[in-house]
DRENDO-1510 file (C-alpha; in Angstrom, 1 decimal, always signed):
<recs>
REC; n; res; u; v; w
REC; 1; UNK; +172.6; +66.9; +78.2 .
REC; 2; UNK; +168.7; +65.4; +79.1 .
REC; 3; UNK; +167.7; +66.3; +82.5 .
REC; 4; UNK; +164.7; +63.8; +82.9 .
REC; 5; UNK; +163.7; +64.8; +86.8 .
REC; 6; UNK; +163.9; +67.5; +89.8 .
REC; 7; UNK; +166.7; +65.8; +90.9 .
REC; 8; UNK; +168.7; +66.5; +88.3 .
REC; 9; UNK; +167.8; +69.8; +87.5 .
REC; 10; UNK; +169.0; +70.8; +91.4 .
REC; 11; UNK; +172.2; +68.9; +90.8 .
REC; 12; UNK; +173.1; +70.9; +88.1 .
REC; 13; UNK; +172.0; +74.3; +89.4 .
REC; 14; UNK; +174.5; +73.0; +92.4 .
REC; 15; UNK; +177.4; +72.7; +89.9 .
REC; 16; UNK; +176.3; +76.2; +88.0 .
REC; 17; UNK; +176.7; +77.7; +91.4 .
REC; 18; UNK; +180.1; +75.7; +92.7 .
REC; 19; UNK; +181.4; +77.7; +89.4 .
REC; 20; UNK; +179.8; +80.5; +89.5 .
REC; 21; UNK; +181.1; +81.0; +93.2 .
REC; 22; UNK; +184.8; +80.2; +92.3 .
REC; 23; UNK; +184.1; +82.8; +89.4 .
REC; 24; UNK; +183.4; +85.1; +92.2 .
REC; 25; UNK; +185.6; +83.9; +94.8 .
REC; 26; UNK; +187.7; +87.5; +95.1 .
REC; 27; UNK; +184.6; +89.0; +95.0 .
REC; 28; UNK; +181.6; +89.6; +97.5 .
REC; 29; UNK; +179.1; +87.1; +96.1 .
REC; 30; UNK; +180.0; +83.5; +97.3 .
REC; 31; UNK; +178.1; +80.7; +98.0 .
REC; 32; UNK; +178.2; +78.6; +101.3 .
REC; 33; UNK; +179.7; +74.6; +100.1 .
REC; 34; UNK; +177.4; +71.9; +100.6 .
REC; 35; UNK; +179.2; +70.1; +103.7 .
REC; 36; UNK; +179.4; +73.6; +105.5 .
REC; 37; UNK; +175.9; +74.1; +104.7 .
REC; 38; UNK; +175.0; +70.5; +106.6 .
REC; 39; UNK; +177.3; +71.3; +109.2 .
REC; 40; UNK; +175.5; +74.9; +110.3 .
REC; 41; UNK; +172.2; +73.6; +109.4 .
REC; 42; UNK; +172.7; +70.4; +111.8 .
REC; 43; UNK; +174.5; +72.6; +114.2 .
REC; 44; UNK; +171.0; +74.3; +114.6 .
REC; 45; UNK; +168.5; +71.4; +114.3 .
REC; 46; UNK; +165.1; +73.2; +112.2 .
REC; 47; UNK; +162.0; +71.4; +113.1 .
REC; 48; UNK; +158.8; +71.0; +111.7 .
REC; 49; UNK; +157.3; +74.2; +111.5 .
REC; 50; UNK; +160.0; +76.6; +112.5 .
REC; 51; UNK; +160.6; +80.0; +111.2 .
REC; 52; UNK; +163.9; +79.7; +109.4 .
REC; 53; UNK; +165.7; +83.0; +108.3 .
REC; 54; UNK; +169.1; +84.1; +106.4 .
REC; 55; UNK; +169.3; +87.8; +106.1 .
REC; 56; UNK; +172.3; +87.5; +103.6 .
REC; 57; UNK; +171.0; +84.5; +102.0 .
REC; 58; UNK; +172.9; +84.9; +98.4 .
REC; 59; UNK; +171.9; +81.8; +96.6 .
REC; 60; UNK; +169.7; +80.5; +99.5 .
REC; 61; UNK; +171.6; +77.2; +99.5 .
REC; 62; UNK; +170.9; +77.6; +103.3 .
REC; 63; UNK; +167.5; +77.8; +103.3 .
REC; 64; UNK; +167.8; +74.9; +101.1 .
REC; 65; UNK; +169.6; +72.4; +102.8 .
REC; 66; UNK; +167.9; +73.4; +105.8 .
REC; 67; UNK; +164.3; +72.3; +104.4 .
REC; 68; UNK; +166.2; +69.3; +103.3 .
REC; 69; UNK; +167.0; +68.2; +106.6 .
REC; 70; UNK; +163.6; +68.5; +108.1 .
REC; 71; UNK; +161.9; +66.6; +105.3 .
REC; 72; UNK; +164.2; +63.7; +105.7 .
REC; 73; UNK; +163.4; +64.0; +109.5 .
REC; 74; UNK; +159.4; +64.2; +109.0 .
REC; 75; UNK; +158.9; +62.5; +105.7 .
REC; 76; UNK; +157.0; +64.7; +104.4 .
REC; 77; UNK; +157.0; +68.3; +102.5 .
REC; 78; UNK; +158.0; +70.5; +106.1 .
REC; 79; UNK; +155.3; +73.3; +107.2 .
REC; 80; UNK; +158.4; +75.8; +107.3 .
REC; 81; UNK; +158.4; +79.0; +106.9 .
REC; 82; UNK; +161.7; +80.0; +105.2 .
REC; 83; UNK; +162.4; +84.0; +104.5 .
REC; 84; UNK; +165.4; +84.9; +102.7 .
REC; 85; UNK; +167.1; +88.4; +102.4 .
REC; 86; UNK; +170.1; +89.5; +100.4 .
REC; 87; UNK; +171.6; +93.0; +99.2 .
REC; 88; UNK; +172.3; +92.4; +95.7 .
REC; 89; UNK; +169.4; +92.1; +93.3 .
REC; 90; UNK; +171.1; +89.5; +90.8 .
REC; 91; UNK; +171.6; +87.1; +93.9 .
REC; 92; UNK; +168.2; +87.3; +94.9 .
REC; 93; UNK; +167.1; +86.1; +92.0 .
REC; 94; UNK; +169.9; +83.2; +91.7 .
REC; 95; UNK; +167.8; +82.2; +95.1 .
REC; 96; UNK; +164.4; +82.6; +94.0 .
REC; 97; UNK; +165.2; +79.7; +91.0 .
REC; 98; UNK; +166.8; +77.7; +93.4 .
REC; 99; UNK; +163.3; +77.7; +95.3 .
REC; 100; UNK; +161.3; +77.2; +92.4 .
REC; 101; UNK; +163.7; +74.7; +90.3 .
REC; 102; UNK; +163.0; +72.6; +93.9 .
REC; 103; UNK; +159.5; +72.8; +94.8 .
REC; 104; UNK; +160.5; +74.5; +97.9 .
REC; 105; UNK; +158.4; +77.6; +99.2 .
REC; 106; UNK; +160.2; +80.4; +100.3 .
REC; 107; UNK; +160.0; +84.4; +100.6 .
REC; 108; UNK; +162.9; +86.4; +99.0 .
REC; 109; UNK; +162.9; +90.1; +100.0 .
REC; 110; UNK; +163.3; +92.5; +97.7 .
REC; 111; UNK; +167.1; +93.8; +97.7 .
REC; 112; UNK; +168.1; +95.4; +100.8 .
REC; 113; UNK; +171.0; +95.9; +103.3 .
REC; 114; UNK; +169.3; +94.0; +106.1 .
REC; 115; UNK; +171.4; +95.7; +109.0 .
REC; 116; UNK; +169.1; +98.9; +108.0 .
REC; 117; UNK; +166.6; +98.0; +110.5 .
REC; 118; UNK; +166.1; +95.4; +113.3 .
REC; 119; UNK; +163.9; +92.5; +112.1 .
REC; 120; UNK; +160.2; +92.6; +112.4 .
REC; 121; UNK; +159.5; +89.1; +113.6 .
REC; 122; UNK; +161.3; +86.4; +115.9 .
REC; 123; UNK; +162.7; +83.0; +114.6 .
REC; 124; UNK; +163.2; +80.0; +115.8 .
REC; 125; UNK; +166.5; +79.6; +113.2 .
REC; 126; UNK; +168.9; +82.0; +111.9 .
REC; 127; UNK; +171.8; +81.4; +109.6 .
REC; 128; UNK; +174.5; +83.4; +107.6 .
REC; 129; UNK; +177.2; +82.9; +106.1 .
REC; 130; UNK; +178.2; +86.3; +107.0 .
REC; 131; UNK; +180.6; +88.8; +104.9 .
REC; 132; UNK; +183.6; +89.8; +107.2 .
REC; 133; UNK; +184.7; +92.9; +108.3 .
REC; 134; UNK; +182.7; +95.4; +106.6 .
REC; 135; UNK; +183.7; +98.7; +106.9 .
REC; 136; UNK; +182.0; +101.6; +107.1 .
REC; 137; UNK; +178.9; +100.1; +106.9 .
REC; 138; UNK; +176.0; +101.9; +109.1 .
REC; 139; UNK; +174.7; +104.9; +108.0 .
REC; 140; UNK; +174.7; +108.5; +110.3 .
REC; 141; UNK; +171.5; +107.9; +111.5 .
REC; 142; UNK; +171.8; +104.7; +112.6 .
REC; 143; UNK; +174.6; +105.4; +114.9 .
REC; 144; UNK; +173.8; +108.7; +116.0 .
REC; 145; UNK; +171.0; +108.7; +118.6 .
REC; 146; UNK; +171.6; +112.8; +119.1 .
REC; 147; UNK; +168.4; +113.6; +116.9 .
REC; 148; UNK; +165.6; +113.2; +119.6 .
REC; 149; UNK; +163.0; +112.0; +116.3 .
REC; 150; UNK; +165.8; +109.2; +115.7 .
REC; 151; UNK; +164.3; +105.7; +118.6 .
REC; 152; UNK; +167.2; +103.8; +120.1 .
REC; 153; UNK; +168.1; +100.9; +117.8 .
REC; 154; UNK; +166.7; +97.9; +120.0 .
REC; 155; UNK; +169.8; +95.6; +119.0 .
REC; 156; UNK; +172.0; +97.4; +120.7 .
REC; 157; UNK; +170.6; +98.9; +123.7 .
REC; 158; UNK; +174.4; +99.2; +125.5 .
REC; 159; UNK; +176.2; +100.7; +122.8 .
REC; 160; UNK; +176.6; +101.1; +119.1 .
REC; 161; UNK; +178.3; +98.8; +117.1 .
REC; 162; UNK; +182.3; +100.0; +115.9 .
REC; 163; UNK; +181.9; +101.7; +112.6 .
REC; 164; UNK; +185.0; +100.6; +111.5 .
REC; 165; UNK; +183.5; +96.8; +110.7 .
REC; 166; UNK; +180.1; +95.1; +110.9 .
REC; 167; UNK; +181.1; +92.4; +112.6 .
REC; 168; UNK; +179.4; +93.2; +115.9 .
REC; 169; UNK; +176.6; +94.6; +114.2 .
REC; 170; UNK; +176.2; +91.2; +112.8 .
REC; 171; UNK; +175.8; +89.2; +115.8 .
REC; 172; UNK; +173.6; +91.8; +117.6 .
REC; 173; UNK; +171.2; +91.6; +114.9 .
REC; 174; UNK; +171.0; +87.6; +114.6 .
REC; 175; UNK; +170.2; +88.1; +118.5 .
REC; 176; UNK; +168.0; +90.2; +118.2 .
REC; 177; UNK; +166.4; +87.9; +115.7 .
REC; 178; UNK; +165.5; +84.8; +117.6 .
REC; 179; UNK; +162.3; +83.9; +119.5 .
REC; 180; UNK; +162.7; +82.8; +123.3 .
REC; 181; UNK; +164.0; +79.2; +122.1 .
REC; 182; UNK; +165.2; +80.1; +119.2 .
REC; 183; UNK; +169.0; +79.1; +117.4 .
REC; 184; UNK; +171.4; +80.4; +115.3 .
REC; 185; UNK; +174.5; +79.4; +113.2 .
REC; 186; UNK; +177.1; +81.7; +111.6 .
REC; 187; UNK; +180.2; +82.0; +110.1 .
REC; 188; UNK; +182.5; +84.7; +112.1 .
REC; 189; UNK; +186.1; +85.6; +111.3 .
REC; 190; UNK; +188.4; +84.3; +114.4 .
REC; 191; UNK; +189.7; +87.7; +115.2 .
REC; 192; UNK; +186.3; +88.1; +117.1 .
REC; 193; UNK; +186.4; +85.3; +119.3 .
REC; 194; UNK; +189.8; +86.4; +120.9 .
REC; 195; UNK; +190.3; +89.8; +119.4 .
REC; 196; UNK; +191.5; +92.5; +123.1 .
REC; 197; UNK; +189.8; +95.3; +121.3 .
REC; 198; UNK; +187.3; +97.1; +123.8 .
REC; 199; UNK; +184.3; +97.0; +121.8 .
REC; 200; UNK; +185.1; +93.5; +120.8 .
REC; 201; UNK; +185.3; +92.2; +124.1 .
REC; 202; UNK; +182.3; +94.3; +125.4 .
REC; 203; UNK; +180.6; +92.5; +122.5 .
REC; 204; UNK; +181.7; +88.8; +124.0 .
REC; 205; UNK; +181.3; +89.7; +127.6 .
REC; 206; UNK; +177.3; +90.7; +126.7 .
REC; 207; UNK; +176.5; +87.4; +125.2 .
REC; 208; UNK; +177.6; +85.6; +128.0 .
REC; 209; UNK; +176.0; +87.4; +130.6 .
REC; 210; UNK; +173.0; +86.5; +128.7 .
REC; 211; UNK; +174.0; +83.0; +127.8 .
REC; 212; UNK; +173.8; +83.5; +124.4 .
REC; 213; UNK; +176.8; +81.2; +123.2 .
REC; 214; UNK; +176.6; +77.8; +123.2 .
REC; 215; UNK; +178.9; +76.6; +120.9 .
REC; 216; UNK; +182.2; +78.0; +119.4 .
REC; 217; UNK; +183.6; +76.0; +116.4 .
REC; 218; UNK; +187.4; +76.4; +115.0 .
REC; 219; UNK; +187.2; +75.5; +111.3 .
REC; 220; UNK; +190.1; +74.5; +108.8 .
REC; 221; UNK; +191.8; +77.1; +107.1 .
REC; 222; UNK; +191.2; +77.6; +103.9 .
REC; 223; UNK; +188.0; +75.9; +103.2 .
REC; 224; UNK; +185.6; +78.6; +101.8 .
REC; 225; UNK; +186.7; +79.7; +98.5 .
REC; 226; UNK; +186.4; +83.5; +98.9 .
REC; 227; UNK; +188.8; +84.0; +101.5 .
REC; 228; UNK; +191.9; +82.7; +102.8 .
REC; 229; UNK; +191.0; +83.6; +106.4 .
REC; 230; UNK; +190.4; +81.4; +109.8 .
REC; 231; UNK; +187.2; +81.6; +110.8 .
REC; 232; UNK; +184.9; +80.1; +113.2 .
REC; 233; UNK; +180.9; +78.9; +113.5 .
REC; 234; UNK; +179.1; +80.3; +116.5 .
REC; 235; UNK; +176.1; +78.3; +117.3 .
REC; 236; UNK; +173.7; +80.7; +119.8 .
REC; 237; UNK; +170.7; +79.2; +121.7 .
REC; 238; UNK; +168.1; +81.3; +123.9 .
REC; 239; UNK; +167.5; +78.1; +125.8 .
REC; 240; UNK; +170.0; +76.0; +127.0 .
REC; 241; UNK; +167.8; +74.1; +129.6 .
REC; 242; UNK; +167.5; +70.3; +129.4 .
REC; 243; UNK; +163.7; +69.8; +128.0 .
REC; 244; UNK; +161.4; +67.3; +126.0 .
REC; 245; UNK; +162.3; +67.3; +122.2 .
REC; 246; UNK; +165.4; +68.5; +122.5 .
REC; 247; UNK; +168.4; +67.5; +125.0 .
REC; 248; UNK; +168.6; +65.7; +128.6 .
REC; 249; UNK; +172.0; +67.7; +129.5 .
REC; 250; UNK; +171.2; +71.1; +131.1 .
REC; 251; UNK; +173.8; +73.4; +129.1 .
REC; 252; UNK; +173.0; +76.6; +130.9 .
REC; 253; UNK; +176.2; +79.0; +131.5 .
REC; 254; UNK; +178.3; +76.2; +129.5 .
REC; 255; UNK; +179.9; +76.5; +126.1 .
REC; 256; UNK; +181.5; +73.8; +124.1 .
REC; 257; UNK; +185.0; +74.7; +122.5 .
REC; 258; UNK; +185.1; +72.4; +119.5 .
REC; 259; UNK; +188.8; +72.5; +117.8 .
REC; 260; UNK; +188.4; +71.7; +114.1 .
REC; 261; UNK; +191.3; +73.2; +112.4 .
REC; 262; UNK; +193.2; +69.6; +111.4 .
REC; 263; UNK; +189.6; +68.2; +110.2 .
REC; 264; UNK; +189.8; +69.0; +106.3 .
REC; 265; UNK; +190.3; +67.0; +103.2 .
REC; 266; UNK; +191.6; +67.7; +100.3 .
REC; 267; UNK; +189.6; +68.2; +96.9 .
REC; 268; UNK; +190.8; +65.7; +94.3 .
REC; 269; UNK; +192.8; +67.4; +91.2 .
REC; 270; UNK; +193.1; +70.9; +93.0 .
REC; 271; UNK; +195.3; +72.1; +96.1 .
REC; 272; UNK; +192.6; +73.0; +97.3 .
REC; 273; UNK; +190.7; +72.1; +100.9 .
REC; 274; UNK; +187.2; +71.3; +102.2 .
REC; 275; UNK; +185.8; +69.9; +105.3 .
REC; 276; UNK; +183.9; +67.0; +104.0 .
REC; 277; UNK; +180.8; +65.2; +105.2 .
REC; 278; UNK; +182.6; +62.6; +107.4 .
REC; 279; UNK; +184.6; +66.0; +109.6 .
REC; 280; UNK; +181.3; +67.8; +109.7 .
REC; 281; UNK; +179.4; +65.2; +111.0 .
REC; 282; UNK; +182.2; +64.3; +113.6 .
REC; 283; UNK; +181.7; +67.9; +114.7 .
REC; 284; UNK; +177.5; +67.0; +114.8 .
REC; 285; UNK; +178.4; +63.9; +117.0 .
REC; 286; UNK; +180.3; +65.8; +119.9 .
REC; 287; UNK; +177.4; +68.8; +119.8 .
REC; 288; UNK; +174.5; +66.3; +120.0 .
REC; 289; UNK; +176.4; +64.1; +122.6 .
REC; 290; UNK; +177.1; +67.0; +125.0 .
REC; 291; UNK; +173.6; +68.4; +124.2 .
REC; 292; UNK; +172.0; +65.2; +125.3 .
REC; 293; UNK; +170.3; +64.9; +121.9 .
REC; 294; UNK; +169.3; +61.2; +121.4 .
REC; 295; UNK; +169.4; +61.2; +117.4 .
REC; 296; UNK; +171.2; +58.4; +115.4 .
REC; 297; UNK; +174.5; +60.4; +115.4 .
REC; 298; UNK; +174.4; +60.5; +119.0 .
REC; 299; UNK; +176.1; +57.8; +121.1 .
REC; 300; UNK; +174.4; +56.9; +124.5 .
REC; 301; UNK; +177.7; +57.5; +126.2 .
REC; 302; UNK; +177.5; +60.7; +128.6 .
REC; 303; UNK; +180.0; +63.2; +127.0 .
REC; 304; UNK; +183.9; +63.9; +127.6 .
REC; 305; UNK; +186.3; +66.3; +126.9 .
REC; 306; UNK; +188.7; +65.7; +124.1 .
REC; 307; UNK; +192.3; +67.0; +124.5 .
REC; 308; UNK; +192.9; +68.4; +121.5 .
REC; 309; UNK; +189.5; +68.4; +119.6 .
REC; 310; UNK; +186.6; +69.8; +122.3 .
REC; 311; UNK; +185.9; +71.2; +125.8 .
REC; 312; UNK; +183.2; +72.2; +127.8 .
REC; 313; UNK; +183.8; +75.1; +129.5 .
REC; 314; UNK; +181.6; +77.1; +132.1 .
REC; 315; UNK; +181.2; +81.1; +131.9 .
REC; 316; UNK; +182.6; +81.7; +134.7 .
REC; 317; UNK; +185.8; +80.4; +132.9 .
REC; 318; UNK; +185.0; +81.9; +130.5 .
REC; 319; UNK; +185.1; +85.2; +132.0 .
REC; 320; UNK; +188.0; +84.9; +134.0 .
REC; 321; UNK; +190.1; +84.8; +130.5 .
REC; 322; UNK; +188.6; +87.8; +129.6 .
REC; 323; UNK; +185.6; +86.2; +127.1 .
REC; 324; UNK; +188.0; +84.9; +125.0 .
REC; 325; UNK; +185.5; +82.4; +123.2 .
REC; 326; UNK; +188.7; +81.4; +120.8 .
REC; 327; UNK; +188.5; +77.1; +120.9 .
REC; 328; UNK; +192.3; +76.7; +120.3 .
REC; 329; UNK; +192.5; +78.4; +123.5 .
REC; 330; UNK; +190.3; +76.0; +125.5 .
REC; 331; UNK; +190.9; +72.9; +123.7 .
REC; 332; UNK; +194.3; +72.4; +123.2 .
REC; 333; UNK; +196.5; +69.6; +122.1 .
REC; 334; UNK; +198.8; +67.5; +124.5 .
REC; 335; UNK; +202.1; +69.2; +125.0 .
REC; 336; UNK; +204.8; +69.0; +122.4 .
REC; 337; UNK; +206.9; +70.5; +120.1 .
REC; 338; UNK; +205.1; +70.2; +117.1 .
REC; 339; UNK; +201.8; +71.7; +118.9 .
REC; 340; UNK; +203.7; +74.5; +120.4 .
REC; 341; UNK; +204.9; +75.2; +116.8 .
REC; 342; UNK; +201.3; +75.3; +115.4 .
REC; 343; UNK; +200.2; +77.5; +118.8 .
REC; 344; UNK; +202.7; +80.3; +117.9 .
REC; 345; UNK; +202.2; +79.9; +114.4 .
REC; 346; UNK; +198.2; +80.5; +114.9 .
REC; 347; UNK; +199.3; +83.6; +117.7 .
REC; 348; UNK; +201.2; +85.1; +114.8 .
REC; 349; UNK; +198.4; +84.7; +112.5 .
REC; 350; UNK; +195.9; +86.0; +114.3 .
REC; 351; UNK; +197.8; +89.5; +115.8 .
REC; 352; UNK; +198.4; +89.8; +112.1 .
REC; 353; UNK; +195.0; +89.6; +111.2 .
REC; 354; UNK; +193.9; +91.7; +114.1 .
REC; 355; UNK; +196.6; +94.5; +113.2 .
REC; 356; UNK; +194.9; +94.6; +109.2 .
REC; 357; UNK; +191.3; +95.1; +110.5 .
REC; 358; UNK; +192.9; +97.9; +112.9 .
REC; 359; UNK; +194.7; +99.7; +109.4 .
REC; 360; UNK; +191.2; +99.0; +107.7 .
REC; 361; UNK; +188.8; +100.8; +110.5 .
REC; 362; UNK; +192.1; +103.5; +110.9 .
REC; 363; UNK; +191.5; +104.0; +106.9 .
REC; 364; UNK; +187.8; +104.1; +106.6 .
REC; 365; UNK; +187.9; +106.8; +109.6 .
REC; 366; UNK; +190.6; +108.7; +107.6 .
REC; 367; UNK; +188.6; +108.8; +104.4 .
REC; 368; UNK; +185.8; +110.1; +106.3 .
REC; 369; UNK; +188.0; +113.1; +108.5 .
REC; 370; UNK; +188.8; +113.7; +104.6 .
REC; 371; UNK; +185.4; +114.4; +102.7 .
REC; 372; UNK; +184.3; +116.8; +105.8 .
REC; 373; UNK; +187.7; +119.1; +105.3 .
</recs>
């Protein structure tokens, strides 16, 4: 095959790494698909000169897209500064030729778990596609705050993370990441934004006492290749204020519910599902209008709930239903049989999913109480 340009060179790295992820899709190394990519990137809106950072970047396709969307925006090469960080060395380098096979300049750490230690520096951006429930992933002396030589870990100043899975950890750490205004996107498995467990809840009930959450997102089922979970996108913003360059709504102690679970299309020849352009940037629409973001995808029209497909809710709400920061619980379809069918359905789904993650943390603390007899 001749490959004549840039272009084309990046189109087919894009297809070596569509098959290399389905390759891997039972496996740990996936790679975000291109509409999601668009969606989280637009869900966070990079500027000019912003700090962008994924601290489990894999192929950096992330990173890529979200220099992509600034460029168009500014018409030039973006002053960015885009850091990368990812455990495995192989992927690391899979990113560092997707940089270089684009022109685009971007730091890739060396290999390293980046939950080790907080991050150094403050971003304006931070997205993940993030690895769900990890077990057993923090090491004794990050946890244990008993040896007086050991500082307490500034991303979570309240309590430690639940050994058991990383989820927490996760979000505590993109958090911790962002600079005063910054933003961040990432992928979360659902049992997080509903699940009753304690430390779960604790978790919810401390980002929105800090306002933290501005935007939960219901996606399809079945649209990332690696798992056959439900998962969500949590957008969080430090500022939610109404301010030049950014939005003319004031979104303080607000969150938008968007319910996206219907909004997938199939992939011709395969059974399998994606979200597609035209879904994702339906979901870009309803987050710009209700931000107050005057861009071309925004209408001038002041926004409205949706029955069925979004809701505004405040924190107050919020709290009173015990954080839950699940969309399908906030906007819900018009009454009938068929949607009480799907409610149940997604119930039963969910306890199921939350009563798995309970037998992994139960088995991860059994192997443990094993190696110390």
């Amino acid at each position: 095959m001749a490959i004549s340009s840039v272009q084309q060179v990046g189109t087919l790295l894009d297809q070596c790494l569509r098959d290399l992820s389905a390759e891997q899709a039972r496996g740990s190394h996936y790679f975000t698909p291109g509409d999601m990519a668009r969606l989280m990137v637009g869900a966070v809106s990079p500027q000019d000169g912003h700090s962008v950072l994924d601290p489990v970047c894999g192929s950096g396709g992330l990173l890529v897209e979200s220099h992509r969307y600034v460029r168009e925006r500014v018409g030039l090469n973006p002053a960015m500064s885009l850091q990368g960080r990812d455990h495995h060395a192989h992927t690391s380098q899979v990113a560092r030729m997707n940089f270089a096979v684009r022109g685009i300049e971007a730091r890739v750490f060396p290999p390293g778990d980046s939950l080790v230690t907080p991050e150094p520096d403050r971003h304006d951006i931070v997205l993940a596609n993030l690895p769900f429930n990890q077990h057993d992933w923090a090491r004794e002396r990050q946890l244990t705050q008993q040896n007086r030589h050991i500082p307490a870990d500034p991303r979570w100043p309240e309590e430690p993370p639940p050994r058991g899975s990383a989820n927490s950890a996760w979000i505590l750490h993109i958090a911790h990441a962002l600079a005063p205004q910054g933003r961040a996107a990432f992928l979360m498995a659902d049992s997080v934004a509903k699940s009753p467990q304690p430390a779960t809840r604790r978790l919810r009930e401390r980002l929105l006492r800090a306002d933290l959450v501005e935007c939960v997102i219901a996606l399809p089922p079945r649209v990332f290749g690696h798992t056959e979970a439900t998962a969500c996108l949590w957008v969080l913003n430090r500022d939610k204020s109404a301010r030049p360059g950014w939005g003319s709504v004031d979104r303080r102690d607000q969150v938008l519910f968007i319910n996206a679970r219907r909004a997938f299309e199939p992939v011709p020849g395969s059974r399998a599902r994606r979200l597609g352009n035209r879904h994702a940037e339906s979901i870009l629409t309803t987050l710009a209008t209700w931000r107050g973001i005057a861009e071309n995808r925004a209408t001038t029209t002041s926004y409205r709930d949706e029955p069925g497909w979004s809701r505004s809710c405040s924190t107050e709400e919020i709290t009173r239903r015990k954080h839950d920061l699940m969309p399908t619980s906030y906007a819900v379809e018009p009454p009938g049989p068929e949607r009480d069918t799907r409610s149940r359905i997604d119930q039963l789904k969910l306890e199921l999913v939350e009563k798995l993650n309970q037998a992994h943390a139960l088995e991860a603390r059994l192997l443990d109480a094993l190696e110390e007899i």
